[in-house]
Backbone as a printed PyTorch tensor [residue, N CA C, xyz], in Angstrom:
tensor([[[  0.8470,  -1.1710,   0.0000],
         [  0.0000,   0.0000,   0.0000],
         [  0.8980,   1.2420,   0.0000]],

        [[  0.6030,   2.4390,  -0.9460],
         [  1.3980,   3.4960,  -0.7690],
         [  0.9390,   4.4140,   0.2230]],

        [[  1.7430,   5.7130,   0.6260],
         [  1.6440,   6.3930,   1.4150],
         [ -0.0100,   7.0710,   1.1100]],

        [[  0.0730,   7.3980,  -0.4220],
         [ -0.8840,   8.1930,  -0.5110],
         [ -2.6240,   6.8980,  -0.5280]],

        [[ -2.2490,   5.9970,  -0.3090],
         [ -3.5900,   5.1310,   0.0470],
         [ -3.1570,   4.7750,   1.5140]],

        [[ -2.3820,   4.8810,   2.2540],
         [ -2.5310,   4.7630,   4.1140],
         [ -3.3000,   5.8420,   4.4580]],

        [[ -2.7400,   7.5240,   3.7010],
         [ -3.3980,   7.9980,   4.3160],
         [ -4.6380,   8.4400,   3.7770]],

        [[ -5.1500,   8.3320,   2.7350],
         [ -6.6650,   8.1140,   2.4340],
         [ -7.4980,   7.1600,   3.3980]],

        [[ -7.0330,   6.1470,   3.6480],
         [ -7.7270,   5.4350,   4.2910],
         [ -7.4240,   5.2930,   5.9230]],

        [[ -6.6230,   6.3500,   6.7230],
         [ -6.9690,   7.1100,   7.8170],
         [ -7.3650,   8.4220,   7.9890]],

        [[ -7.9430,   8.9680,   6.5510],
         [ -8.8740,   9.8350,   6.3540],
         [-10.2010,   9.1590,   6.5690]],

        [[-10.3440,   7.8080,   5.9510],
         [-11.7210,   7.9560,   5.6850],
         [-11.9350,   6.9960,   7.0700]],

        [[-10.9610,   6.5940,   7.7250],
         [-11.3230,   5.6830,   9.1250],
         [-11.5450,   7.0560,  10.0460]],

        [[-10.8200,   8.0610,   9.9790],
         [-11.4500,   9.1680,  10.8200],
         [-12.3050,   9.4850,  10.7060]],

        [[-13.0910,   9.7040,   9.7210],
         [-14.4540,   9.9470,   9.2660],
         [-15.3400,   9.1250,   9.7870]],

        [[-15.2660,   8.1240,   9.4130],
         [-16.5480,   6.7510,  10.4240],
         [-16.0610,   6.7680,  11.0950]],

        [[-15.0430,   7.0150,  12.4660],
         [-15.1040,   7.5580,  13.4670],
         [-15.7850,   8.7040,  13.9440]],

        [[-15.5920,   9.6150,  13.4700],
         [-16.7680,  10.8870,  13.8800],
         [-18.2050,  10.2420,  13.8110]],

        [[-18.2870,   9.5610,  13.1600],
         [-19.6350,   9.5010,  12.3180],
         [-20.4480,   8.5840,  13.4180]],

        [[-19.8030,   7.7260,  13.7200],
         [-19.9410,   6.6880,  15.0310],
         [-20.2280,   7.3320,  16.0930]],

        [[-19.0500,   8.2650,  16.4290],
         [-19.0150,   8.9220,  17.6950],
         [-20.6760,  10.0810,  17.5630]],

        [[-20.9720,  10.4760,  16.7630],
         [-22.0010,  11.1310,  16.3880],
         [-23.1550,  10.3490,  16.9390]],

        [[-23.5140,   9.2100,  16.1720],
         [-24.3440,   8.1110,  16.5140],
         [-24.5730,   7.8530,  17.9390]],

        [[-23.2340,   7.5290,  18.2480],
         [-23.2050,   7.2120,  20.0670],
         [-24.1560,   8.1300,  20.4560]],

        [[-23.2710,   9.6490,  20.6240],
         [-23.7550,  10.3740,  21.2430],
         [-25.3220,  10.9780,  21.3530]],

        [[-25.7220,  10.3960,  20.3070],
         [-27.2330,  10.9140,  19.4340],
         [-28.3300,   9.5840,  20.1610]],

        [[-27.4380,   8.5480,  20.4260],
         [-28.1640,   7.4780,  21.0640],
         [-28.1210,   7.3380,  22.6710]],

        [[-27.0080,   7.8580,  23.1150],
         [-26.9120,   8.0460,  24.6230],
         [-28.0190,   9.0580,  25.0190]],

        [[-28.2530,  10.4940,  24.1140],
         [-28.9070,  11.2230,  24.1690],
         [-30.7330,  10.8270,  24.3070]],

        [[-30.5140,  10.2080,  23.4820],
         [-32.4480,   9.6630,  23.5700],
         [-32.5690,   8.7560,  24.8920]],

        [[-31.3700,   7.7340,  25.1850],
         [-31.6080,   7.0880,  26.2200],
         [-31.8430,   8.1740,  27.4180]],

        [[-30.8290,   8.9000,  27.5880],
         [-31.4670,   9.7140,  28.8990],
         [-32.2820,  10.7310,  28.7680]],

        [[-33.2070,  10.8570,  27.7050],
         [-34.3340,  11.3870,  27.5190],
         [-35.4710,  10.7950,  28.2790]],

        [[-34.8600,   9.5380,  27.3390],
         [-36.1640,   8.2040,  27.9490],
         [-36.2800,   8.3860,  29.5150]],

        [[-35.2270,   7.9170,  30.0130],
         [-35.1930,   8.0300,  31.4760],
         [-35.7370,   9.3180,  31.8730]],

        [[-34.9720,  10.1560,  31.8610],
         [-35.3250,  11.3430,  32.6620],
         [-37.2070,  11.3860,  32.5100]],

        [[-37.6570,  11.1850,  31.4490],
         [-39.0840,  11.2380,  31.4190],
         [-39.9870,  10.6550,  32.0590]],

        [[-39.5140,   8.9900,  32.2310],
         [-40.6350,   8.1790,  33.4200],
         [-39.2410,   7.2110,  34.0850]],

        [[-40.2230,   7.1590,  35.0880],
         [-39.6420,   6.1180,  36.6040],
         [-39.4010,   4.8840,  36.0640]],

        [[-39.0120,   4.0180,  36.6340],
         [-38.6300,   2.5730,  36.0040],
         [-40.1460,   2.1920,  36.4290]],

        [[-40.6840,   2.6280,  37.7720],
         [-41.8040,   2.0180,  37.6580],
         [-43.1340,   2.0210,  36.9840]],

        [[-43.0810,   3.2250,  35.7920],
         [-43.9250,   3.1200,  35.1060],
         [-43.7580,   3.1320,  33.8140]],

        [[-42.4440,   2.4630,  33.8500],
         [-42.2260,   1.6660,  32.5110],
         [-42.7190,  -0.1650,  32.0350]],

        [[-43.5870,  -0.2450,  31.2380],
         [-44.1440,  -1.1410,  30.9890],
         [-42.6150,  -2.3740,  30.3250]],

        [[-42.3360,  -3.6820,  30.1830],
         [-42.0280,  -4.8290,  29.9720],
         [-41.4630,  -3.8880,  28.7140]],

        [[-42.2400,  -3.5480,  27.0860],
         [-41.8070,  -3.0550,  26.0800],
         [-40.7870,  -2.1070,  26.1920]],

        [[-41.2120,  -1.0260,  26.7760],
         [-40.3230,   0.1450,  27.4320],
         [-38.9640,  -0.3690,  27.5830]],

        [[-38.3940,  -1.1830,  28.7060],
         [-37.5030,  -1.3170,  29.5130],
         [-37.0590,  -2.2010,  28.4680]],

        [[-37.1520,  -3.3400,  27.4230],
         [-36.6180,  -3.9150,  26.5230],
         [-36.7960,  -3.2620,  25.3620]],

        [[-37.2120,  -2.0470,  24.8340],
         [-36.6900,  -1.0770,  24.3170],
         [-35.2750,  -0.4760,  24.7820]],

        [[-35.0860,   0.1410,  25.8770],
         [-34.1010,   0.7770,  26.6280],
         [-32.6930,  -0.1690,  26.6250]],

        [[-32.8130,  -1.2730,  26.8810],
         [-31.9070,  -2.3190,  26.9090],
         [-31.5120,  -2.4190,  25.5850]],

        [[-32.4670,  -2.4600,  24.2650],
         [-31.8360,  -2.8430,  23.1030],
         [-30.9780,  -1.5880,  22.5150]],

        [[-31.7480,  -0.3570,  23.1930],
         [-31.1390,   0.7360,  22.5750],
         [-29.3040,   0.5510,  23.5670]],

        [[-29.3090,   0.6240,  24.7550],
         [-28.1330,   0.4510,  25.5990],
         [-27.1230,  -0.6220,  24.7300]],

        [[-27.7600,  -2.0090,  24.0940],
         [-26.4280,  -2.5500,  23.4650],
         [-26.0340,  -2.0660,  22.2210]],

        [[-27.4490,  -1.3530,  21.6010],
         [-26.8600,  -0.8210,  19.9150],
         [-25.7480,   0.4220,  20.8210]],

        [[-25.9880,   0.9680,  21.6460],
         [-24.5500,   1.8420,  22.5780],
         [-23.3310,   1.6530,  22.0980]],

        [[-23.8840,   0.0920,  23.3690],
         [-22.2720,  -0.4130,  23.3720],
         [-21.5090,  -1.3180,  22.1550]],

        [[-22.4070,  -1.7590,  21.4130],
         [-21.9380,  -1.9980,  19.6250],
         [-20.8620,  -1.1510,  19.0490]],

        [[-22.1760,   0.2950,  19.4050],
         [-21.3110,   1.2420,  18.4460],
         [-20.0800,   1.7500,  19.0780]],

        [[-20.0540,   1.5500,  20.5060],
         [-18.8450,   2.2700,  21.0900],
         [-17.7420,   0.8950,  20.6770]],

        [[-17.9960,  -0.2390,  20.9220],
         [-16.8300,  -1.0120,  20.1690],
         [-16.4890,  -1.0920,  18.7610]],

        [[-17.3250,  -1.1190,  18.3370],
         [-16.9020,  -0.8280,  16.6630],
         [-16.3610,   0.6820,  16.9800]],

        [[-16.6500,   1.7520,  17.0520],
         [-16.0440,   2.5870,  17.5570],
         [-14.1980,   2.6640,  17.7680]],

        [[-14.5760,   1.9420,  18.9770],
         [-12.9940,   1.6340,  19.6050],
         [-12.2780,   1.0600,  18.6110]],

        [[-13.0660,  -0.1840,  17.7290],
         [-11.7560,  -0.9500,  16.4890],
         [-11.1720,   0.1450,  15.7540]],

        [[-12.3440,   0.8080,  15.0660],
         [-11.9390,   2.2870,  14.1330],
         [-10.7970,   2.9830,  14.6930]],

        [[-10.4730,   2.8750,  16.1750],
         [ -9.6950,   4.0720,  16.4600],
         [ -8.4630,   3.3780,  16.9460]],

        [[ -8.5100,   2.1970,  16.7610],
         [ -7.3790,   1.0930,  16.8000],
         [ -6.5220,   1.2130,  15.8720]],

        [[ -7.9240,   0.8790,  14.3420],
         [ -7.2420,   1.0050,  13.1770],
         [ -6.5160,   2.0420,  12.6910]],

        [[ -7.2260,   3.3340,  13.2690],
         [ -6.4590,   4.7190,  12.8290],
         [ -5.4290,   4.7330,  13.1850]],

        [[ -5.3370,   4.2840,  14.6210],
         [ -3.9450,   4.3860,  15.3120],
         [ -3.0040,   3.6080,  14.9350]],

        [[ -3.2250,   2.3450,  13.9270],
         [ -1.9930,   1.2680,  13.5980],
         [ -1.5370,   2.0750,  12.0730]],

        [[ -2.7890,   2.7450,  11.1570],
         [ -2.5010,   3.3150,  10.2170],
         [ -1.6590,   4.3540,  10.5120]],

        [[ -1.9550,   5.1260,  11.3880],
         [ -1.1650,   6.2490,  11.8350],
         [  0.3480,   5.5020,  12.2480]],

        [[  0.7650,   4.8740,  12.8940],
         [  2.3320,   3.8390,  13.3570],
         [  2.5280,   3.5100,  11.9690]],

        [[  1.7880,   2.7740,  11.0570],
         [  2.0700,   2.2220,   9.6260],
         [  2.8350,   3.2620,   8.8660]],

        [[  1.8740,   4.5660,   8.5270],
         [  2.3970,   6.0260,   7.4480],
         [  3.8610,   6.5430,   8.7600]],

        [[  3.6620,   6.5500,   9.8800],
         [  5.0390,   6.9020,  10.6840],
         [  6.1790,   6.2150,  10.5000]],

        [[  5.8240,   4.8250,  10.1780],
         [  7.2430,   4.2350,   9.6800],
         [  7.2980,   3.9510,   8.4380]],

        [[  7.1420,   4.3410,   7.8510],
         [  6.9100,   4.3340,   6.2370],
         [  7.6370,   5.9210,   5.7720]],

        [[  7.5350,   6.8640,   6.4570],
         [  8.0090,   8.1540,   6.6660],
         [  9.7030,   7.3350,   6.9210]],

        [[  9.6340,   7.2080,   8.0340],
         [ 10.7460,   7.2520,   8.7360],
         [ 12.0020,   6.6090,   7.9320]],

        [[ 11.6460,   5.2750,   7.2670],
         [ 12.0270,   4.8140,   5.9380],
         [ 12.8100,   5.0510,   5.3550]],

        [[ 11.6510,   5.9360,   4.2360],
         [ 11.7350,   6.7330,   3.5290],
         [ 13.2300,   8.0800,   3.4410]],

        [[ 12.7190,   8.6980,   4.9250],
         [ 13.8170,   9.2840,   5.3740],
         [ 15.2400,   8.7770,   5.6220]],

        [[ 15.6090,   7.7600,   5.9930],
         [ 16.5910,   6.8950,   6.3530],
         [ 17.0980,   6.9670,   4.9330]],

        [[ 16.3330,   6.2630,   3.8650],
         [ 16.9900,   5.8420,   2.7040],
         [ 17.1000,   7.2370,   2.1120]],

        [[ 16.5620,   8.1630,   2.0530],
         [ 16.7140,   9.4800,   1.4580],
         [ 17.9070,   9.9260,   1.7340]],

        [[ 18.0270,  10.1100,   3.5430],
         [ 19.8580,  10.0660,   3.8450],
         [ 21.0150,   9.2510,   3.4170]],

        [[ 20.6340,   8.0590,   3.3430],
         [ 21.8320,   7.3800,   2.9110],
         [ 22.1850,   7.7290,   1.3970]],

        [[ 21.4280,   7.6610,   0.6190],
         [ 21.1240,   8.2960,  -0.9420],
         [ 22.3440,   9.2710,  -0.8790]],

        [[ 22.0740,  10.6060,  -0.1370],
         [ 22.2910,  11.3330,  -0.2730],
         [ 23.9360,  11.4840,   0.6370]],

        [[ 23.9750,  11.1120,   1.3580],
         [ 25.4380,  10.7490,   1.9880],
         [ 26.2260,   9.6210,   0.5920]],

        [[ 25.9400,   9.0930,   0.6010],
         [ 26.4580,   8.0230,  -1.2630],
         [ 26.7970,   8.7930,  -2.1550]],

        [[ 26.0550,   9.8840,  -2.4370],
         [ 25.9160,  10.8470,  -3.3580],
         [ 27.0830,  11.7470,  -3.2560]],

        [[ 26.8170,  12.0660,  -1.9560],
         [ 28.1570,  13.3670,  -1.2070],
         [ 29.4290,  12.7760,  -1.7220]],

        [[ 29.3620,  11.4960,  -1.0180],
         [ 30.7400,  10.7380,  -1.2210],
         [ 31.5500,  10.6680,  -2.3490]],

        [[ 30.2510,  10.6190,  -3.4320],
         [ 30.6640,  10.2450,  -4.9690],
         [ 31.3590,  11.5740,  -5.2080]],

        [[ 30.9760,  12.5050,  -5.1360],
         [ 31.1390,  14.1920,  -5.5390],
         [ 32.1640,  14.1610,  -4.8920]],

        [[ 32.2860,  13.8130,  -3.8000],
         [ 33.8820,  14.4140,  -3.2610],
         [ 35.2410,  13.7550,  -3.8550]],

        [[ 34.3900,  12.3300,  -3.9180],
         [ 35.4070,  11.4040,  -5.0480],
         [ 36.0210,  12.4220,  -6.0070]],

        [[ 35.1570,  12.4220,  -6.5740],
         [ 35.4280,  12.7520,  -7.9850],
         [ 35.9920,  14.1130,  -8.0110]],

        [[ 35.6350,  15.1770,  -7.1330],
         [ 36.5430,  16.1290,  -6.9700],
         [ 38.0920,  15.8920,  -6.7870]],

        [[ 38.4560,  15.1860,  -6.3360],
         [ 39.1360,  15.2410,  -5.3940],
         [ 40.0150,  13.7840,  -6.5140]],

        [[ 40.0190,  13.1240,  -7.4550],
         [ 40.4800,  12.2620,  -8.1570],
         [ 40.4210,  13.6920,  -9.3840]],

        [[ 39.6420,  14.7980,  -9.3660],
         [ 40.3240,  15.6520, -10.6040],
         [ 41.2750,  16.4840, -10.1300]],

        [[ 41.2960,  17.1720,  -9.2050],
         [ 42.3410,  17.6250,  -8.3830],
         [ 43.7460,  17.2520,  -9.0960]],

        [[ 43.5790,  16.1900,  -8.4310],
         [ 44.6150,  15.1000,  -8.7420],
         [ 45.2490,  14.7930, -10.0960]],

        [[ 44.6530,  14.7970, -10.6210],
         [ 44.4610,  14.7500, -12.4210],
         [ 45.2890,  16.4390, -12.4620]],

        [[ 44.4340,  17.1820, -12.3510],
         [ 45.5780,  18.7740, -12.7880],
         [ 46.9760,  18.5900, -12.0400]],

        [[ 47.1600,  18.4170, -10.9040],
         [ 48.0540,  18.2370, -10.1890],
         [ 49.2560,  17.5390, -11.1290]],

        [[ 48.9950,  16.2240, -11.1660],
         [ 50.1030,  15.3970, -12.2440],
         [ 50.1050,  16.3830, -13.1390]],

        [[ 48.7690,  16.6600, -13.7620],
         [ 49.2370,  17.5030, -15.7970],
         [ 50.1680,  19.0040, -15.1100]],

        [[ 50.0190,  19.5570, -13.8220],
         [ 51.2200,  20.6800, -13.9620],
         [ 52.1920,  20.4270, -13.6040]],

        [[ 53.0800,  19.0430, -12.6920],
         [ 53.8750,  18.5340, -12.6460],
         [ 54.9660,  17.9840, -13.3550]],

        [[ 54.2640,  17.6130, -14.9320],
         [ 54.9900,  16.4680, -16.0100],
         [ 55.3010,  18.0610, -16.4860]],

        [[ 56.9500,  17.6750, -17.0490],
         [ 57.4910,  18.8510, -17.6170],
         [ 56.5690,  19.1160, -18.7950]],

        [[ 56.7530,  19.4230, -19.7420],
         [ 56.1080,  19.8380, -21.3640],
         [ 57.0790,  19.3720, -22.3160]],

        [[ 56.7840,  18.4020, -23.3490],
         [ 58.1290,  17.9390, -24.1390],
         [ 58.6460,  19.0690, -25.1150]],

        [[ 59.8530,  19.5020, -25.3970],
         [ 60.4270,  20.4740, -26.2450],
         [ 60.4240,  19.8980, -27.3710]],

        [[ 60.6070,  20.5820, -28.0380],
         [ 60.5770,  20.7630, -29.6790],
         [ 62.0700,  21.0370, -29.9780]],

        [[ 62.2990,  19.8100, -31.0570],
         [ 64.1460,  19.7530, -31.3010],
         [ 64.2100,  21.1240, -32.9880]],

        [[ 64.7990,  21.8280, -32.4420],
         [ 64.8460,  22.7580, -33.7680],
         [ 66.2560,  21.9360, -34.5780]],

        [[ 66.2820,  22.7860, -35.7850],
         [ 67.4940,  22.2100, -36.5460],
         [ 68.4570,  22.3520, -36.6030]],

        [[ 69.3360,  23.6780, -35.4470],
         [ 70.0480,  23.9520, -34.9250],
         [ 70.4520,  23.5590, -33.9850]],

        [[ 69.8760,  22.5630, -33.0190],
         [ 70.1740,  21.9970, -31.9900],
         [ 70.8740,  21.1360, -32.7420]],

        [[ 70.5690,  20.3950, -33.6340],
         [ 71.7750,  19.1600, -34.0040],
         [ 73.0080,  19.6490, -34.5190]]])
């Protein structure tokens, strides 16, 4: 998976996270509506197994919930070392790189060095003999 699909898809796990957390809260909300409105004792058999079914769709959503924010969080460790990587090999690249350049400086150097060293061969005129 590339970087740019980890983090699309702890975009879109944040998203059904909100979206969940929305839900929760929208369902905790009616439950203590319910309550606050009548006594347990004049809640009929339906009522109170209403209340109960709404309490586990709750706690459903708060665990599915919790996986989502598991997953974000392993995606999030996943794109962190995938970064980190990345970076590592980017340095070494680039230290390899340095190395080469200095090489090579430094082997031409060297190169002028000898060519101003070696005398220059003369030229025999016809008077020299």
């Amino acid at each position: 998976m590339t970087d740019y699909q980890d983090i699309t898809a702890l975009e879109k796990s944040v998203a059904n996270a909100g979206t969940q957390l929305y839900t929760m809260a929208h369902k905790l909300h009616a439950v203590e509506r319910s309550l606050d409105q009548t006594t347990m004792e004049q809640m009929d058999e339906m009522e109170v197994l209403e209340l109960l079914e709404s309490m586990t769709e709750v706690k459903n959503e708060y665990q599915n919930l919790r996986k989502d924010i598991q997953e974000v969080q392993q995606l999030q460790r996943d794109v962190s070392t995938s970064i980190r990587f990345q970076m590592r090999s980017m340095q070494q690249t680039f230290q390899m790189l340095k190395k080469r350049i200095a090489t090579s400086q430094q082997q031409q150097q060297q190169k002028q060095q000898l060519q101003q060293q070696q005398p220059t061969p003369t030229t025999l005129t016809a008077s020299d003999h």
